[in-house]
NUPAMI-758593 format. One line per 10 residues: their letters; for each residue y, z, x of C-alpha. Coordinates in nm, 2 decimals, decimal comma. Layout:
# NUPAMI-758593
a> Y Z X; ...
# end
This chain:
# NUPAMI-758593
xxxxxxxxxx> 0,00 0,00 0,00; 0,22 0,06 0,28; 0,18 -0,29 0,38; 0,25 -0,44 0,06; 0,55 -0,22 0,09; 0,70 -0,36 0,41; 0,60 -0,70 0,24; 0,86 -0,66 -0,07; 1,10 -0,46 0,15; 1,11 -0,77 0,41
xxxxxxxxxx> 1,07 -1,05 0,21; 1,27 -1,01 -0,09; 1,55 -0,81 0,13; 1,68 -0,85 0,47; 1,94 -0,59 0,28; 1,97 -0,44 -0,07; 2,20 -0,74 -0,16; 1,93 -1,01 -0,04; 1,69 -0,84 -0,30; 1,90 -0,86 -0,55
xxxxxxxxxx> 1,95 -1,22 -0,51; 1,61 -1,31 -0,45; 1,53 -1,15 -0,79; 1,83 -1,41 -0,95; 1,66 -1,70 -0,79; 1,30 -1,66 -0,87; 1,49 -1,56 -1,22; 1,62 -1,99 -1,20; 1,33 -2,08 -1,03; 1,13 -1,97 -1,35
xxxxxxxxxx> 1,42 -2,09 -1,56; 1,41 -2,46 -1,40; 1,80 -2,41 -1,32; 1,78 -2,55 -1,00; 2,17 -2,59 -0,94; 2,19 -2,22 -1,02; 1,91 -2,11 -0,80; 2,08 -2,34 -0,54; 2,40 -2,13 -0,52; 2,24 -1,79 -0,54
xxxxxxxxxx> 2,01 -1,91 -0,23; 2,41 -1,94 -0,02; 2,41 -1,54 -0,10; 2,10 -1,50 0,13; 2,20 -1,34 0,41; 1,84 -1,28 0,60; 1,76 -1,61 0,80; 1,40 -1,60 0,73; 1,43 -1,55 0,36; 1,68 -1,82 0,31
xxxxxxxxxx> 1,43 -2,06 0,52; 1,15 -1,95 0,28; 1,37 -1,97 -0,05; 1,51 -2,29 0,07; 1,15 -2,47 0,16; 1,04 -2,31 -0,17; 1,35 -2,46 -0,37; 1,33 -2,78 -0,26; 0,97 -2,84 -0,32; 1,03 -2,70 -0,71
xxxxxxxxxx> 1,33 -2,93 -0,79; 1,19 -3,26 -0,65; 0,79 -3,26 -0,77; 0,70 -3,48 -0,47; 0,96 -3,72 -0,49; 1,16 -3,66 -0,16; 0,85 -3,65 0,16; 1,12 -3,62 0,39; 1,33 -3,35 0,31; 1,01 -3,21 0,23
xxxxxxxxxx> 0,87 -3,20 0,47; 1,18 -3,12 0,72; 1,21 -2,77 0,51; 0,78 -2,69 0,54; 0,75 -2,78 0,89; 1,03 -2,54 0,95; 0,93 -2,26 0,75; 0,59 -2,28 0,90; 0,73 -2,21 1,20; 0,86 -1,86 1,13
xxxxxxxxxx> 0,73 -1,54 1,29; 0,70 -1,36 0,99; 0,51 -1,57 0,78; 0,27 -1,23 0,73; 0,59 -1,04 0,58; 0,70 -1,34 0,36; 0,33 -1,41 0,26; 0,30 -1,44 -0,11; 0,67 -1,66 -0,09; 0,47 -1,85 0,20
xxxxxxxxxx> 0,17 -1,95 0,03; 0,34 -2,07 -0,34; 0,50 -2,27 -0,11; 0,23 -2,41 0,11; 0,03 -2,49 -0,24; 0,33 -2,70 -0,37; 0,36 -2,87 -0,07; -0,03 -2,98 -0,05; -0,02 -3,02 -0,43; 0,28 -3,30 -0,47
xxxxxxxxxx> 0,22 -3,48 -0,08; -0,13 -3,41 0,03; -0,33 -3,37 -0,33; -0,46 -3,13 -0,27; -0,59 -2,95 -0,56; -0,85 -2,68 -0,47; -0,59 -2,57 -0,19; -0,32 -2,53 -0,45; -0,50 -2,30 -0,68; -0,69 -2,14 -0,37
xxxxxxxxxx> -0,32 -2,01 -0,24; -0,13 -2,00 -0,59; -0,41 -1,72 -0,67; -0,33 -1,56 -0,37; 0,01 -1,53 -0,47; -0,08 -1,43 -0,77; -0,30 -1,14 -0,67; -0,05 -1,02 -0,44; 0,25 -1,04 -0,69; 0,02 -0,81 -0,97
xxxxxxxxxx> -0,05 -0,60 -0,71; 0,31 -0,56 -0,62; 0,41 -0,55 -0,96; 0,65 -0,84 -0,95; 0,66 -1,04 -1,32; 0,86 -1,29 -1,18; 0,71 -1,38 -0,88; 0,37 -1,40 -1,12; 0,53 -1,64 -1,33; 0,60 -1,84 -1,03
xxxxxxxxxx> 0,27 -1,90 -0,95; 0,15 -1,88 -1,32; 0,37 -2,23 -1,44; 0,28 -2,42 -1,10; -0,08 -2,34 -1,25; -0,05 -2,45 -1,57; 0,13 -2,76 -1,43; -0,16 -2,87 -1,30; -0,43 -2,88 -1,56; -0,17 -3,03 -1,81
xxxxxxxxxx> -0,17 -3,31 -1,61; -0,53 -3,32 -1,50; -0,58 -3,32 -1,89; -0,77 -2,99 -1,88; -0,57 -2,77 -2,12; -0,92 -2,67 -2,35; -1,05 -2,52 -2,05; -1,09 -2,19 -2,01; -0,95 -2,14 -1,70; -0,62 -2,29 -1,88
xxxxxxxxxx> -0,63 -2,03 -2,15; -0,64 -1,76 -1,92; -0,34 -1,86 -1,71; -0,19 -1,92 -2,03; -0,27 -1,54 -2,22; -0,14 -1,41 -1,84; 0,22 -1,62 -1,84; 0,22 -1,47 -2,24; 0,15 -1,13 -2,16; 0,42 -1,07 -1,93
xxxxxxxxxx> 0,68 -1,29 -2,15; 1,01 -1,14 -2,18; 1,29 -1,41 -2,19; 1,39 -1,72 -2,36; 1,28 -1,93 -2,08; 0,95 -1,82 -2,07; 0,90 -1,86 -2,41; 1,03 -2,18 -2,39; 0,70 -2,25 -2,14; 0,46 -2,10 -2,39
xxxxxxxxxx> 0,61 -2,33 -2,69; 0,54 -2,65 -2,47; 0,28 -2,54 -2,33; 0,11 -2,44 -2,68; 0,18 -2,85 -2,81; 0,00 -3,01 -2,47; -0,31 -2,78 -2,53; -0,31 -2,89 -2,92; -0,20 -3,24 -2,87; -0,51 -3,30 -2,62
xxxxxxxxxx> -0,81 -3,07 -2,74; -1,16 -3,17 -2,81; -1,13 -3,03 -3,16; -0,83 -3,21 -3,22; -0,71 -3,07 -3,52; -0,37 -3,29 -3,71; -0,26 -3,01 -3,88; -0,22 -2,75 -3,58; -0,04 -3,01 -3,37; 0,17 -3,11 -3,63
xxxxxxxxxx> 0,26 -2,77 -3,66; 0,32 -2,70 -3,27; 0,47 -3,04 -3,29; 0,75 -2,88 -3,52; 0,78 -2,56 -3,38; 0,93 -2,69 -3,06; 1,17 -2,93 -3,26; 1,28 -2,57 -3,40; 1,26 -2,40 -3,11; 1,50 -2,70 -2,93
xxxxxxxxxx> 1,74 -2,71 -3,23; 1,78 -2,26 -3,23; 1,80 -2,27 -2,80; 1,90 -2,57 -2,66; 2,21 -2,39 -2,54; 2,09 -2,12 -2,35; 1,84 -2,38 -2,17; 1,88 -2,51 -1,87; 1,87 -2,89 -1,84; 1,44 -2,84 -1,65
xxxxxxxxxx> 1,41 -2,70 -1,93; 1,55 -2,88 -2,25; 1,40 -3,20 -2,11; 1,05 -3,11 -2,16; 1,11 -2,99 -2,49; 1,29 -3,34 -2,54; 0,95 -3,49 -2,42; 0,73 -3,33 -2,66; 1,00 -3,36 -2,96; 1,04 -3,73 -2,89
xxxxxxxxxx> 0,57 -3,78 -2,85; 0,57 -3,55 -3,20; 0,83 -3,81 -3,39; 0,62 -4,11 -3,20; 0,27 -4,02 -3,33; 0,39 -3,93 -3,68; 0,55 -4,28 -3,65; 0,90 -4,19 -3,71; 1,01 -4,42 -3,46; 1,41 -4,40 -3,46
xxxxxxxxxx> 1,37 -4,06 -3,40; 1,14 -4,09 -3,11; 1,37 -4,40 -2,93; 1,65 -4,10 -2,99; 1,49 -3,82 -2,76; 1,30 -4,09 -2,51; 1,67 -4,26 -2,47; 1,81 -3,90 -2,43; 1,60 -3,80 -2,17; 1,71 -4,18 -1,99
xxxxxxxxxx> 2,05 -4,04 -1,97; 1,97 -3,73 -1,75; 2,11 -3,76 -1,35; 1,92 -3,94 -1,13; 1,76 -3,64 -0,98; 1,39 -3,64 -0,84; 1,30 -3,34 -1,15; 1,36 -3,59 -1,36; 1,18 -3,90 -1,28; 0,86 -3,85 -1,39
xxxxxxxxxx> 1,02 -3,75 -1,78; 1,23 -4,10 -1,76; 0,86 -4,29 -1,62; 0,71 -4,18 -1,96; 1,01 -4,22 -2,14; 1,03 -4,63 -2,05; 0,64 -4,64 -2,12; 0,68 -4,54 -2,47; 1,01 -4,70 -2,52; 0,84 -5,04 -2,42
xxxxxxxxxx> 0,54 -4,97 -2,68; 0,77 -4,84 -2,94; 0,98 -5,18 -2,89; 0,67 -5,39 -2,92; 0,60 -5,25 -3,25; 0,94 -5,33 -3,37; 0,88 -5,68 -3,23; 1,14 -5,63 -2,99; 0,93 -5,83 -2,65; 1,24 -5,89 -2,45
xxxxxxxxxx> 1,30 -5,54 -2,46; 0,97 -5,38 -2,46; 0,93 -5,55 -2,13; 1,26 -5,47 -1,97; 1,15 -5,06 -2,01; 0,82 -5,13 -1,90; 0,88 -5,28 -1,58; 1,24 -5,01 -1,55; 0,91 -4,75 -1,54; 0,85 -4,84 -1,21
xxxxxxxxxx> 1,14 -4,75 -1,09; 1,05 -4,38 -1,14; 0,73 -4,42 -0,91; 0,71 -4,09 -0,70; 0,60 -4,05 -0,34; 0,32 -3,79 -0,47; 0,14 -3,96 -0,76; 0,25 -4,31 -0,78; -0,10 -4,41 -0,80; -0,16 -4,19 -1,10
xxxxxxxxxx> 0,16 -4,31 -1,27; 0,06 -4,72 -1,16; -0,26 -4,69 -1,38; -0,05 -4,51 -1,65; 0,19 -4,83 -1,68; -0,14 -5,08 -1,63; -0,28 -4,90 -1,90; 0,02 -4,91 -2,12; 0,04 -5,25 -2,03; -0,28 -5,33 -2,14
xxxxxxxxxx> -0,28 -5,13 -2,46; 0,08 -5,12 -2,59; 0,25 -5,46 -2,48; -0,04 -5,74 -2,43; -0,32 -5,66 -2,72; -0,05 -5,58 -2,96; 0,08 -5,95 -2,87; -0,27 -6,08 -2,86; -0,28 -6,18 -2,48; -0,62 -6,08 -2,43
xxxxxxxxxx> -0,68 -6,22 -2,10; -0,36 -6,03 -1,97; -0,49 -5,72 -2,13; -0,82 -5,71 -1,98; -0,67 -5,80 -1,66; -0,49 -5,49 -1,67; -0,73 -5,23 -1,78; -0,98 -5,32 -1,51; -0,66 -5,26 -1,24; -0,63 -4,91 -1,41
xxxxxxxxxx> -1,02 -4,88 -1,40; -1,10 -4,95 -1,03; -0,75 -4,77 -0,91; -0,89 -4,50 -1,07; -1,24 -4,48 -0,93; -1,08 -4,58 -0,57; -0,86 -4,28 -0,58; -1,11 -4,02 -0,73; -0,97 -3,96 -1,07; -1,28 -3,90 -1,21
xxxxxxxxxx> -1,40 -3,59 -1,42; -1,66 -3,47 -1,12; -1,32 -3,42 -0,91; -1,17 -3,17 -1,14; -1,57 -2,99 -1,22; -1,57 -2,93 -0,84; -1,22 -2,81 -0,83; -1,24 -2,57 -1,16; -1,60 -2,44 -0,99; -1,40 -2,37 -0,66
xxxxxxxxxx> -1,14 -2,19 -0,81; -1,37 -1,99 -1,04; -1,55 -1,87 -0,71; -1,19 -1,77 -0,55; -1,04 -1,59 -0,86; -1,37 -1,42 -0,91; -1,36 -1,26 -0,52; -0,99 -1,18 -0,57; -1,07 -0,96 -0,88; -1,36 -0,81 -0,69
xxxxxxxxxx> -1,12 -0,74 -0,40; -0,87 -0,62 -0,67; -1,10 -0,38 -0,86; -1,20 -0,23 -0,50; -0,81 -0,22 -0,43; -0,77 -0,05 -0,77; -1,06 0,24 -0,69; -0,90 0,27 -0,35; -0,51 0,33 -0,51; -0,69 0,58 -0,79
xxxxxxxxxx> -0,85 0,81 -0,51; -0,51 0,84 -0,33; -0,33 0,86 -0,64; -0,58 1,16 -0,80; -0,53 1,33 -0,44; -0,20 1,31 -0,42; -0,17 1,46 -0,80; -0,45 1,70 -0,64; -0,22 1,75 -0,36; 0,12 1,79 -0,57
xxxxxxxxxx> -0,07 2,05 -0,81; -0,13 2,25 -0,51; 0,22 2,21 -0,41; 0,39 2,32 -0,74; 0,16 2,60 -0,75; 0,26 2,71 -0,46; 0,63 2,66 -0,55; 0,54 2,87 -0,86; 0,41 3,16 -0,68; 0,70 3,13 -0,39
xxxxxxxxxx> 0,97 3,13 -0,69; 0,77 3,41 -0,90; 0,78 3,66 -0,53; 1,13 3,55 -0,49; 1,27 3,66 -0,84; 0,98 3,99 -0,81; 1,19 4,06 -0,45; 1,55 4,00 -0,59; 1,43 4,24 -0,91; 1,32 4,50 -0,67
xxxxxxxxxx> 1,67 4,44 -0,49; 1,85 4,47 -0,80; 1,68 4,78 -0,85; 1,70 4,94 -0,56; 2,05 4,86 -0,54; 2,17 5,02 -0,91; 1,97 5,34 -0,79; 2,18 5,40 -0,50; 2,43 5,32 -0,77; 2,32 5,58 -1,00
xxxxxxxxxx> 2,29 5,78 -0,69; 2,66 5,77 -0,57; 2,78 5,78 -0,92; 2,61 6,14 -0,89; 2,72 6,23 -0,61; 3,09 6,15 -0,71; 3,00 6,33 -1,01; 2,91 6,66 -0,78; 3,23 6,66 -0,56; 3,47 6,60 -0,89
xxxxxxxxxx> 3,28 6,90 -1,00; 3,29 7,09 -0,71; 3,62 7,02 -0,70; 3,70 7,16 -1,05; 3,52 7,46 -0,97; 3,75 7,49 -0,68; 4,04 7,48 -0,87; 3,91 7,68 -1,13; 3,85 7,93 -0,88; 4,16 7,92 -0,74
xxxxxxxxxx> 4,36 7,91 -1,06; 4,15 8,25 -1,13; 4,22 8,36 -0,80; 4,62 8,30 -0,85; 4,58 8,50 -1,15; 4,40 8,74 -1,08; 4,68 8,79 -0,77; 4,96 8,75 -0,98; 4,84 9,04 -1,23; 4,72 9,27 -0,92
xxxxxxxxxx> 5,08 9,23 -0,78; 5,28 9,28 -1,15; 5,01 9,59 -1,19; 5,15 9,74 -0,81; 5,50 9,66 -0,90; 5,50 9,84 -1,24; 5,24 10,12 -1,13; 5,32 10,16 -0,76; 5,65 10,05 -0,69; 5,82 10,05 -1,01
xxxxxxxxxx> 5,80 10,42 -1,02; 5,90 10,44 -0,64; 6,21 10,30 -0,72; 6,30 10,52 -1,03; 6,24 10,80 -0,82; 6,48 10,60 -0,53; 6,74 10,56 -0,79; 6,76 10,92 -0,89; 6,80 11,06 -0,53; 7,09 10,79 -0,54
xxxxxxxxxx> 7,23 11,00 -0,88; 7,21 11,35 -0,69; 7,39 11,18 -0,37; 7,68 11,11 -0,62; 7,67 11,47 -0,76; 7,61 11,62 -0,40; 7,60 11,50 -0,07; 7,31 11,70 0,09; 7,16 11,60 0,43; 6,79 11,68 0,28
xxxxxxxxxx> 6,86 11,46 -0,04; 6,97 11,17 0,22; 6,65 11,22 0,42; 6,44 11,22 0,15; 6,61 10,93 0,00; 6,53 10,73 0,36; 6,16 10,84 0,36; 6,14 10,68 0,03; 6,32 10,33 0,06; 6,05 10,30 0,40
xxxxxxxxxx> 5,79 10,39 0,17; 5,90 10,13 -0,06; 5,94 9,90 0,23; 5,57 9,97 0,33; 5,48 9,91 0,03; 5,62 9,55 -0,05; 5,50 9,47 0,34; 5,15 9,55 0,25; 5,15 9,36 -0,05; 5,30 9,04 0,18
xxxxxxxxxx> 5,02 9,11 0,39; 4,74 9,07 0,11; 4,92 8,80 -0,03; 4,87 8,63 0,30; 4,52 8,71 0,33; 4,46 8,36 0,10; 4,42 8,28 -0,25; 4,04 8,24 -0,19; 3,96 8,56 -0,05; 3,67 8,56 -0,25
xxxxxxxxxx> 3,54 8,31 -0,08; 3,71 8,18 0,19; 3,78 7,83 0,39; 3,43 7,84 0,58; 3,21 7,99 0,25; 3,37 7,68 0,06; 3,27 7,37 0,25; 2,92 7,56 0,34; 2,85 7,55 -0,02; 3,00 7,20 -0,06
xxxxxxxxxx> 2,75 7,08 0,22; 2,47 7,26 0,04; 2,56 7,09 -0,31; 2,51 6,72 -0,11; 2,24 6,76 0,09; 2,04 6,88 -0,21; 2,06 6,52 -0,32; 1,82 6,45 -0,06; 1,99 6,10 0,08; 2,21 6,35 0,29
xxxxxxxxxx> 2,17 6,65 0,55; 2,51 6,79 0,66; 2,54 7,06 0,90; 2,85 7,31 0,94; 2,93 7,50 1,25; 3,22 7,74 1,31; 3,33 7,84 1,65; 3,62 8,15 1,66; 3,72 8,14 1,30; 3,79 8,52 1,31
xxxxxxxxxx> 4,08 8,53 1,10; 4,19 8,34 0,76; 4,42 8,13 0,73; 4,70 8,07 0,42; 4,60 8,04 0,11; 4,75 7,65 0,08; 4,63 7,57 0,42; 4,25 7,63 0,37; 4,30 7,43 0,03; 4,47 7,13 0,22
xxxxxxxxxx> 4,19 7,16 0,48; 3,93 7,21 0,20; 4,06 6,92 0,05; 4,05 6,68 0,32; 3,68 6,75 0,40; 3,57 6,65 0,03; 3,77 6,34 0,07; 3,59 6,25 0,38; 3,24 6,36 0,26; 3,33 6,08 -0,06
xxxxxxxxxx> 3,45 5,86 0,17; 3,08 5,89 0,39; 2,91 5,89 0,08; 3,07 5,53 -0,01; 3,12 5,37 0,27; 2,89 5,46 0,57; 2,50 5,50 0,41; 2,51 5,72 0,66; 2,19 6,02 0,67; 2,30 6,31 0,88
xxxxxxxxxx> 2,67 6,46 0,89; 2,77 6,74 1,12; 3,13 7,01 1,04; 3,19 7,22 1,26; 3,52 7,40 1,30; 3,67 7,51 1,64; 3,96 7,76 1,63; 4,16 7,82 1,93; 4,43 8,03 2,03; 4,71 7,82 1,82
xxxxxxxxxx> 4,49 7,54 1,69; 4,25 7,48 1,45; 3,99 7,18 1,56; 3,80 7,02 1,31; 3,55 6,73 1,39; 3,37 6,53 1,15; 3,11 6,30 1,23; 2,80 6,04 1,10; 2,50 5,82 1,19; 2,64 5,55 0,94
xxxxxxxxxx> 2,75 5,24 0,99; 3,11 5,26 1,19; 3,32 5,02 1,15; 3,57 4,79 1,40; 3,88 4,99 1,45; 4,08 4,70 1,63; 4,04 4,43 1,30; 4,24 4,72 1,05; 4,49 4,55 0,93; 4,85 4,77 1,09
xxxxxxxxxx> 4,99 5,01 0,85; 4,64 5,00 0,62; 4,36 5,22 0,76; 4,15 5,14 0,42; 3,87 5,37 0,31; 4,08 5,68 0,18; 4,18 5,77 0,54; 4,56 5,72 0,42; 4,57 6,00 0,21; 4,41 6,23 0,46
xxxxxxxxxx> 4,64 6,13 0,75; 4,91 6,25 0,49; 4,80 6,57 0,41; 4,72 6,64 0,78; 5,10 6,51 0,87; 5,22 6,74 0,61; 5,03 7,01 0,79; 5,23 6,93 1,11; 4,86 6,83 1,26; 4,74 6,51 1,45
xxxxxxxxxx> 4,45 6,29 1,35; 4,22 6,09 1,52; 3,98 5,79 1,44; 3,67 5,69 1,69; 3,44 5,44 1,54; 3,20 5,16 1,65; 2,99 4,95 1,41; 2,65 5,07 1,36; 2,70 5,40 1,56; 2,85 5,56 1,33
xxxxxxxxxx> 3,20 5,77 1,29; 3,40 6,08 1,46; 3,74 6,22 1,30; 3,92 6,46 1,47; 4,22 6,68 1,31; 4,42 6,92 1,53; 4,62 7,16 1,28; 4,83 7,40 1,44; 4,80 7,78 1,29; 5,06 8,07 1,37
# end
């Protein structure tokens, strides 16, 4: 198959646009429109297809009536190299050649089969009905259209019938075989006799002038043997007036050898003989004998025994008689020729069937093989949307999973502010409680010493006065002091993110670790909040962003300083391509609360080794 490939690749196409006009030719070829196929052949562009086509063309339009130009155009297409890629154009026109100049009968049908088989096999219609008319052709002139050879070339060229043109062939086709079989039957020709007269009158336009003239030849024999004479001079005179073109001289031989018998029977001699003896001027290179004993034998019949000239008549039909024996003409001739070809198709459709069984194994393996192929496909796309569901999944669980871990710190966060809104309270009502209890009291006490220093100015009621405004003063110190002490003296900066760390590591996607080195005293109230603060916002943001597994706090406080370092094992992230002014990821905001805390901050991260903050907050 790969062969036959290369074949229609190569010989109907040295390029996309030589195919195309190979098809149109072959198309005119079929069509008899030689003028047409003519200036499609100029669109050639491949010099061994154009040789081909042109040989090919040449051979079509003059039947054997121009040797010479002929056989210029065969002796130069058989000299191409590629006579093997251009095989089935090749051998249609080596039959045609040995057909009209060599008659050579069993070599036409021998390589016209070959054609043929190789055109079905390819799958070409039009190159079949190239070989198919050429066929046909033949055994309508070697009068063997009952045979059954004919009828089988004839149900093929029907079969794959799908123009006007071709239907054109069938319709004149169908008259010959009626007109000469051995069960001659009046009524069917008649009919087939009127059906192309119908078929002429509905299509002549669309034909092409091949074409029209043998329907004009038929039309013009119908009218003759019905004996409506005017109307058979009318199409016979008609096809007289086509150009003098080698197609057409074998339809214009004919037409003068019935003109000449039709004149005789309207007593018209002068003229009768003036067509018979123009008839010779149609003799062709190819089968002028054939066409000789036609006009002896018209002669004979139609112009002398009509005028009673016996001796002239006679004369004549024994030319005809021994030309014909000399040359071979006889009945055995075609036998042998029908038996050869009857040998040859029968080992082409043996070759064929074996051809056929050899394409249906590869085809059922490569169906076999494509099965296999889309099953595996099947299964390929079935793990591929399995692993993209398992992705999906996996990916809305750590979903779920940060969603509850954002849902943790905004509720650790609450209870941190609920804790310290207690806390604040709970101070605010301890400190109105000492200053109504404690201090209010002091200071009545105060203000009546101050009465009795009005009334009487005693040294002991002065000095007791002073004890008592230091006591007072101790007093609002001390409660300074524990006011200092922080907000969350309950629980404390260190207690705080300790039980933060424990709340995320319980998730189990996190382990964070919290170490305190010096942390001795406490600090203010709204400095362990801001400092509580900005370790939940970096916890969220290491929860978010860096799918990291281990976290270590640890806390470091020095002399004046509070150190804090925060580090991961996620995945980092490139300092140096932050965009300037936009540290991303939250850090912003922390930077902000550490500036307000006078404190510096610091950044070290690389990608996929994780991150290190580090905040230096000064403490008094």
């Amino acid at each position: 198959m790969i062969r036959y490939f290369l074949l229609i690749i190569v010989l109907l196409a040295g390029s996309s646009s030589d195919k195309v006009f190979s098809q149109e030719i072959t198309d005119e070829l079929v069509s008899l429109d030689f003028w047409k196929a003519g200036s499609k052949l100029e669109n050639i562009k491949h010099k061994t297809s154009h040789i081909y086509w042109k040989a090919l063309l040449s051979l079509t339009a003059n039947r054997g009536n121009a040797r010479k130009q002929d056989s210029v155009l065969y002796q130069k297409a058989a000299k191409q190299k590629s006579l093997e890629l251009h095989q089935d154009l090749w051998q249609i026109t080596d039959a045609l050649y040995h057909y009209y100049y060599k008659n050579d009968n069993p070599k036409l049908l021998q390589l016209l089969n070959n054609a043929l088989y190789t055109a079905r096999e390819k799958n070409d219609v039009n190159l079949q009905k190239l070989c198919l008319i050429p066929i046909l052709e033949y055994y309508s002139k070697n009068y063997s259209l009952n045979s059954k050879h004919f009828n089988k070339y004839f149900d093929q060229l029907k079969s794959i019938s799908n123009s006007i043109h071709d239907q054109a062939h069938l319709t004149i086709l169908e008259n010959l075989r009626e007109g000469r079989s051995a069960e001659w039957d009046p009524a069917l020709f008649y009919q087939t006799g009127l059906n192309n007269i119908t078929f002429y009158e509905s299509h002549s336009q669309q034909l092409s002038n091949g074409m029209k003239v043998q329907l004009e030849m038929n039309i013009a024999s119908h009218y003759r043997v019905n004996e409506q004479l005017d109307s058979a001079l009318y199409y016979y005179k008609k096809i007289l007036k086509y150009p003098e073109r080698p197609f057409f001289a074998e339809y214009k031989f004919i037409s003068c050898l019935d003109i000449g018998a039709i004149e005789v029977l309207k007593k018209n001699i002068f003229s009768a003989s003036k067509y018979f003896d123009s008839s010779l001027t149609y003799l062709s290179q190819n089968d002028s004998v054939k066409k000789i004993i036609d006009y002896y034998r018209f002669k004979s019949n139609y112009f002398y025994e009509p005028l009673e000239i016996y001796d002239s008549a006679y004369l004549f039909t024994e030319k005809a008689f021994l030309l014909k024996r000399k040359h071979g003409y006889a009945e055995n001739s075609r036998r042998i020729t029908e038996l050869f070809e009857e040998l040859n198709v029968a080992e082409k459709e043996k070759q064929l069937l074996e051809e056929q069984q050899k394409a249906k194994q590869s085809r059922n393996l490569l169906i076999g093989s494509l099965a296999l192929l889309l099953l595996g496909a099947t299964i390929a796309i079935l793990l591929q949307k399995n692993t993209s569901k398992k992705r999906v999944l996996a990916e809305q669980q750590r979903e779920i999973q940060r969603q509850k871990v954002e849902t943790l710190l905004k509720e650790q966060e609450l209870a941190s502010i609920d804790a310290m809104i207690e806390g604040q309270e709970k101070e605010r009502q301890r400190v109105a409680n000492e200053l109504h209890d404690d201090l209010g009291s002091l200071m009545a006490t105060i203000k009546l010493y101050f009465e009795n220093l009005k009334k009487e100015k005693s040294e002991a009621i002065l000095i007791k006065t002073n004890d008592l405004l230091d006591e007072a003063y101790q007093k609002i110190r001390t409660m300074a002091h524990a006011k200092n002490s922080g907000v969350m003296a309950s629980q404390g900066l260190l207690p705080a993110v300790e039980k933060l760390a424990d709340n995320l590591s319980k998730t189990g996607d996190l382990d964070i670790q919290v170490n305190e080195y010096g942390m001795v005293d406490r600090l203010e109230n709204s400095i362990e909040l801001t400092i509580f603060r900005i370790i939940q916002e970096l916890m969220t943001n290491i929860i978010r962003h860096a799918e990291a597994t281990e976290v270590m706090i640890q806390f470091t406080q020095h002399e004046n300083t509070l150190n804090i370092m925060v580090e991961d094992n996620g995945r980092g992230f490139d300092i140096q391509a932050m965009k300037p002014g936009k540290n991303g990821m939250g850090l912003s905001s922390i930077e902000k609360r550490i500036e307000h805390l006078e404190g510096s901050f610091t950044v070290d991260s690389i990608p996929k080794k994780g991150t290190s903050i580090i905040i230096d907050i000064p403490i008094t």
